[in-house]
Biopython code that builds the backbone (N, CA, C, O; Angstrom):
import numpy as np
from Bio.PDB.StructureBuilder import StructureBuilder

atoms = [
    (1, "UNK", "N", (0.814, -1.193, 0.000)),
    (1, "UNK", "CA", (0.000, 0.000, 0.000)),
    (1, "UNK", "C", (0.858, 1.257, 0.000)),
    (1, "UNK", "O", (0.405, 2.198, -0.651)),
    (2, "UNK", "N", (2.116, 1.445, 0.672)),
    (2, "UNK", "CA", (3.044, 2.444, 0.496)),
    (2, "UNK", "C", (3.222, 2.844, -0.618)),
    (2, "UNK", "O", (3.212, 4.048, -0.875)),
    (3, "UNK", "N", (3.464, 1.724, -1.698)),
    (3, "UNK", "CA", (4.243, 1.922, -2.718)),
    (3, "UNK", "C", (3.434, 2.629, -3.478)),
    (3, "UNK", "O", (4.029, 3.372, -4.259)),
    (4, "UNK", "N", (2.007, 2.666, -3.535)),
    (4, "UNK", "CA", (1.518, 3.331, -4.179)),
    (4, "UNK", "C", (1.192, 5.596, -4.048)),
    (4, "UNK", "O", (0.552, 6.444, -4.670)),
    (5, "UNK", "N", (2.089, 5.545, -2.895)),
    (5, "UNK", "CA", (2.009, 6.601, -2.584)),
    (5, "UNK", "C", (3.379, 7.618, -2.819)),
    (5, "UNK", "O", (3.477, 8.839, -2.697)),
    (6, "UNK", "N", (4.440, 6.530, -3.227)),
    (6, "UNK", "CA", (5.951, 7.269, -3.554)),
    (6, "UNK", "C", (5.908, 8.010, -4.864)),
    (6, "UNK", "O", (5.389, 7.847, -5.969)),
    (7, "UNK", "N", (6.807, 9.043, -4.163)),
    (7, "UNK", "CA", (7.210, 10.014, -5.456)),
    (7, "UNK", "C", (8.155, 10.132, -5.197)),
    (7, "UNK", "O", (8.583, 9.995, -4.051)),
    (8, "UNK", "N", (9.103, 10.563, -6.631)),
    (8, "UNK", "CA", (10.474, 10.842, -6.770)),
    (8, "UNK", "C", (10.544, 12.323, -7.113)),
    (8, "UNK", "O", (9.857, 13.053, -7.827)),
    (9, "UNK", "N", (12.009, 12.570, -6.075)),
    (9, "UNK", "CA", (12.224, 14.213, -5.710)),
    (9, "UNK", "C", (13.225, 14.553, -6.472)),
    (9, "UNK", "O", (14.352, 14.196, -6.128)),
    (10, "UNK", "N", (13.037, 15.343, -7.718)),
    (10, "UNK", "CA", (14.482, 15.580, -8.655)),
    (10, "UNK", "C", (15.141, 17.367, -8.185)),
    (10, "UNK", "O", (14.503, 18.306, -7.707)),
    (11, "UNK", "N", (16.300, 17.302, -8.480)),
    (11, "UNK", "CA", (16.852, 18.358, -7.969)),
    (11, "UNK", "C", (16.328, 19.184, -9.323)),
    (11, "UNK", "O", (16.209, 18.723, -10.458)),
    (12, "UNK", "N", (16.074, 20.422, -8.906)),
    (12, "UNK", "CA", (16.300, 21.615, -9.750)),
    (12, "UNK", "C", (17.757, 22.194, -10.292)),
    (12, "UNK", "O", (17.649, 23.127, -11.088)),
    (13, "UNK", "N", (18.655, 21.911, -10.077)),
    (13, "UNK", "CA", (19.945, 22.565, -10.143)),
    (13, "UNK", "C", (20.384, 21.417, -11.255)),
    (13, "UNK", "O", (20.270, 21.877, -12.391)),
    (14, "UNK", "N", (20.907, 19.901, -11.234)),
    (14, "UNK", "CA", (21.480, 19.020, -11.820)),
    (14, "UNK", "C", (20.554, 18.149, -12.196)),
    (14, "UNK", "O", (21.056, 17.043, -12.392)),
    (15, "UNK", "N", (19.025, 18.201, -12.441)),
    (15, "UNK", "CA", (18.146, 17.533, -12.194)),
    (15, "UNK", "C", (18.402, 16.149, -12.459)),
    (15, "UNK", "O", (17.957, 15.653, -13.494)),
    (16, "UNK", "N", (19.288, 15.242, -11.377)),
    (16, "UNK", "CA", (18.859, 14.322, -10.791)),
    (16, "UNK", "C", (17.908, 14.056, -9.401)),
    (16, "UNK", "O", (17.614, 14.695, -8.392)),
    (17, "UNK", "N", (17.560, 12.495, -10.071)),
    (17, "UNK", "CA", (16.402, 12.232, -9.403)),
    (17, "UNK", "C", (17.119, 11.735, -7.286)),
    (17, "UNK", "O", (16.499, 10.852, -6.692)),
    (18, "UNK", "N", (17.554, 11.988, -7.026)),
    (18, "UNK", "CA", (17.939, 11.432, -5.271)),
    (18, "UNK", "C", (17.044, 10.812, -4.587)),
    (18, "UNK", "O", (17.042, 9.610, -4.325)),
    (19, "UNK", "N", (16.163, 11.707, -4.241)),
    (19, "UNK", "CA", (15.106, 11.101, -3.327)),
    (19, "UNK", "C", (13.508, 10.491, -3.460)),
    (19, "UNK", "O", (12.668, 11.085, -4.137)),
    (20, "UNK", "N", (13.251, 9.413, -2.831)),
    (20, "UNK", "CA", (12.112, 9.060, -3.336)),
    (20, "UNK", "C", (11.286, 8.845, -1.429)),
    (20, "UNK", "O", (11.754, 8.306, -0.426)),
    (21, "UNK", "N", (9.844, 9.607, -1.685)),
    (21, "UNK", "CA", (8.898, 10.150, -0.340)),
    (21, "UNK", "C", (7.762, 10.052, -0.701)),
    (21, "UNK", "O", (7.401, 10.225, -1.866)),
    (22, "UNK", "N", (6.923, 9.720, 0.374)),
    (22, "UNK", "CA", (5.525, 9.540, 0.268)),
    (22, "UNK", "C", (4.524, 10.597, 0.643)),
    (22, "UNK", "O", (4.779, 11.480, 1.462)),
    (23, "UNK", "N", (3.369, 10.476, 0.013)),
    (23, "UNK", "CA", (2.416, 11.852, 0.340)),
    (23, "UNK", "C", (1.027, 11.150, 0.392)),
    (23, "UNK", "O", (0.641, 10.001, 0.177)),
    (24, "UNK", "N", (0.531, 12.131, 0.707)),
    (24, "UNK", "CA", (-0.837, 11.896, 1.041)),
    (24, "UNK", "C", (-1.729, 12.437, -0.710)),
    (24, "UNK", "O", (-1.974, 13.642, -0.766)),
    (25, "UNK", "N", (-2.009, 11.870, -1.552)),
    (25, "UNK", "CA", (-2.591, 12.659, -2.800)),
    (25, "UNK", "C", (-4.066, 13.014, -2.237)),
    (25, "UNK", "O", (-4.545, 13.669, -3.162)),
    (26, "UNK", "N", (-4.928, 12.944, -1.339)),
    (26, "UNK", "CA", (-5.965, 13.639, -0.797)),
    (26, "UNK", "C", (-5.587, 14.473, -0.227)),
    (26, "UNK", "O", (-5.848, 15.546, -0.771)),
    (27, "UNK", "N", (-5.061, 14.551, 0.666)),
    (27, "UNK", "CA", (-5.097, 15.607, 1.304)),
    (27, "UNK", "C", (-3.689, 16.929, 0.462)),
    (27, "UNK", "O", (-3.801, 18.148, 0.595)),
    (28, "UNK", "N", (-2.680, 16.344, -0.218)),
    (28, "UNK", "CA", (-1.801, 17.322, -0.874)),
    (28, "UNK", "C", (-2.182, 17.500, -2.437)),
    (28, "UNK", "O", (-1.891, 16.651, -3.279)),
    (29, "UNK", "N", (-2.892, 18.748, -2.733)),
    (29, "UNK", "CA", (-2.997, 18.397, -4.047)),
    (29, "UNK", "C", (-2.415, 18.773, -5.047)),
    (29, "UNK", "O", (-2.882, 18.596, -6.172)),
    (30, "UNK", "N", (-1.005, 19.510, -4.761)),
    (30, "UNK", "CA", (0.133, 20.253, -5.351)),
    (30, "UNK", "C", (1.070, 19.721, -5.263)),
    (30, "UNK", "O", (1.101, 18.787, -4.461)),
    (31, "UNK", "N", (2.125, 20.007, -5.936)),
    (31, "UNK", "CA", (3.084, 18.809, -5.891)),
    (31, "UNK", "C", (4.113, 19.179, -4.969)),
    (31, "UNK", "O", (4.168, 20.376, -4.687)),
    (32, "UNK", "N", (5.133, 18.225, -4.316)),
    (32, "UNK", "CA", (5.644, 18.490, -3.520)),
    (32, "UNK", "C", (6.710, 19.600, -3.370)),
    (32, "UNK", "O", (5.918, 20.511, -3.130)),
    (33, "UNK", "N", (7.666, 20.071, -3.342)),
    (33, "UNK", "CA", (8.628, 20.928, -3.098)),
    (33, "UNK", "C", (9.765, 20.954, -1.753)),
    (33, "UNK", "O", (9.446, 21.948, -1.101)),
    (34, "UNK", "N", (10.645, 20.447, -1.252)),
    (34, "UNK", "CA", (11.747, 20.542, -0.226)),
    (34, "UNK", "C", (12.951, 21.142, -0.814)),
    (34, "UNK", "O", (13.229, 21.043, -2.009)),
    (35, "UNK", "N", (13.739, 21.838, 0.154)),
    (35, "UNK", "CA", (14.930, 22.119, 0.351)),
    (35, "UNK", "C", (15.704, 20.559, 1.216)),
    (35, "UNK", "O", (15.637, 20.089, 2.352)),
    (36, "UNK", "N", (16.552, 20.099, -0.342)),
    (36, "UNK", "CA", (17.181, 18.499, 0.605)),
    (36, "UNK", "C", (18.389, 18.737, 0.081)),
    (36, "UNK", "O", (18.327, 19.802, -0.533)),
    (37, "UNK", "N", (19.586, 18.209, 0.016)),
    (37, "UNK", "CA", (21.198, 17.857, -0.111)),
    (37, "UNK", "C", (21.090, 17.217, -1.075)),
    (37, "UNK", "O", (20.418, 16.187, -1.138)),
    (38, "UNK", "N", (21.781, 17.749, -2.070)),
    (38, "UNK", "CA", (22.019, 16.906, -3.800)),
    (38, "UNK", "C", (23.620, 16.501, -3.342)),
    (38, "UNK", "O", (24.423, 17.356, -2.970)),
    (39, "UNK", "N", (23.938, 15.027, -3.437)),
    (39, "UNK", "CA", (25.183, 14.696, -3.714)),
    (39, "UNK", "C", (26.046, 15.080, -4.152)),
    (39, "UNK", "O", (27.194, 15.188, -3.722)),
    (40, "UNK", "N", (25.142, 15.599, -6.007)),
    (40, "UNK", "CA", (26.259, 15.870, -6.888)),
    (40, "UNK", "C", (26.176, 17.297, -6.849)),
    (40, "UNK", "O", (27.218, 17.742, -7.329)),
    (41, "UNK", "N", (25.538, 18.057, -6.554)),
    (41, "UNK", "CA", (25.416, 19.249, -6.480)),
    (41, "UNK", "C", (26.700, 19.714, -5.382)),
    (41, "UNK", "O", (27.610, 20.495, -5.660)),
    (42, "UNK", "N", (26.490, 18.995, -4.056)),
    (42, "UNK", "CA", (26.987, 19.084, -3.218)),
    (42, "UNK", "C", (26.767, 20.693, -2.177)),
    (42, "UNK", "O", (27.549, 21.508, -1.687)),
    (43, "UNK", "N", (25.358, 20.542, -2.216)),
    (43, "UNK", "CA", (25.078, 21.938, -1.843)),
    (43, "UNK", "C", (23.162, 21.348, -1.596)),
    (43, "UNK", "O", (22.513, 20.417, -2.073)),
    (44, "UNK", "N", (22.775, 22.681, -0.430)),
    (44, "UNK", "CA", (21.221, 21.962, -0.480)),
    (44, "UNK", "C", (20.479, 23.012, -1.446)),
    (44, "UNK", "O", (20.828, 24.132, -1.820)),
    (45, "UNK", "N", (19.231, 22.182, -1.741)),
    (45, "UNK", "CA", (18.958, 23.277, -3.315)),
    (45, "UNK", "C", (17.548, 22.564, -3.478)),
    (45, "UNK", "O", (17.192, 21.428, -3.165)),
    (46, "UNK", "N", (16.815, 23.696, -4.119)),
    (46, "UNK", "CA", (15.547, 22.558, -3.754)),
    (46, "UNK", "C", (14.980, 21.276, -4.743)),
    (46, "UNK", "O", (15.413, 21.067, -5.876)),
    (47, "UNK", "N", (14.219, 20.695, -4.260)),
    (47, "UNK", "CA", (13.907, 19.180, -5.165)),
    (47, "UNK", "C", (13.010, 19.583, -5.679)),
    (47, "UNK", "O", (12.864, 20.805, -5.678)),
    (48, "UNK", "N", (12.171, 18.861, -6.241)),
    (48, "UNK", "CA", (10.365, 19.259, -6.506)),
    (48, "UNK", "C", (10.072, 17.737, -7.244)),
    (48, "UNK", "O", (10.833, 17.270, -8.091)),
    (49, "UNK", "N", (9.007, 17.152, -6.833)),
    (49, "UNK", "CA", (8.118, 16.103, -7.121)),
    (49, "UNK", "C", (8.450, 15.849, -8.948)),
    (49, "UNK", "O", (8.647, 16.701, -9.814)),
    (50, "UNK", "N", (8.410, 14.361, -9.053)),
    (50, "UNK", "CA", (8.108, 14.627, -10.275)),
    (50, "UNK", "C", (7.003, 13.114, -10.470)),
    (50, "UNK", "O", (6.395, 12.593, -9.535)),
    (51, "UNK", "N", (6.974, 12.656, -11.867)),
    (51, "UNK", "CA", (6.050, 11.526, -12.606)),
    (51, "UNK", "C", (7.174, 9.973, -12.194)),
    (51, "UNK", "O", (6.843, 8.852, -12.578)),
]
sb = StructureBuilder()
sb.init_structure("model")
sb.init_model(0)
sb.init_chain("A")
sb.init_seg("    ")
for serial, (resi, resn, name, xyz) in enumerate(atoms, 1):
    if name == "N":
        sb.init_residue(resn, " ", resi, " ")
    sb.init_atom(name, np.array(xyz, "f"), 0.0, 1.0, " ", f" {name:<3s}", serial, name[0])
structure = sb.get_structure()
């Protein structure tokens, strides 16, 4: 049942994909957005939801 709730968080800067997080799609109906740590970036920068 989780699995159906993951999304993958791509960086804006190097857009790789890093992180993958779960949401609520009722209750969030916009897509996600964090400030997280890109590896390759090597700097924090923000992610944003993707497909």
């Amino acid at each position: 049942m989780a699995r159906e709730n993951l999304v993958k968080m791509r960086c804006e800067v190097c857009k790789t994909t890093n992180y993958f997080t779960s949401r609520n799609k009722k209750k969030l109906k916009e897509k996600l957005e964090m400030k997280k740590f890109c590896k390759k970036c090597k700097k924090h920068v923000n992610h944003k939801e993707v497909k």
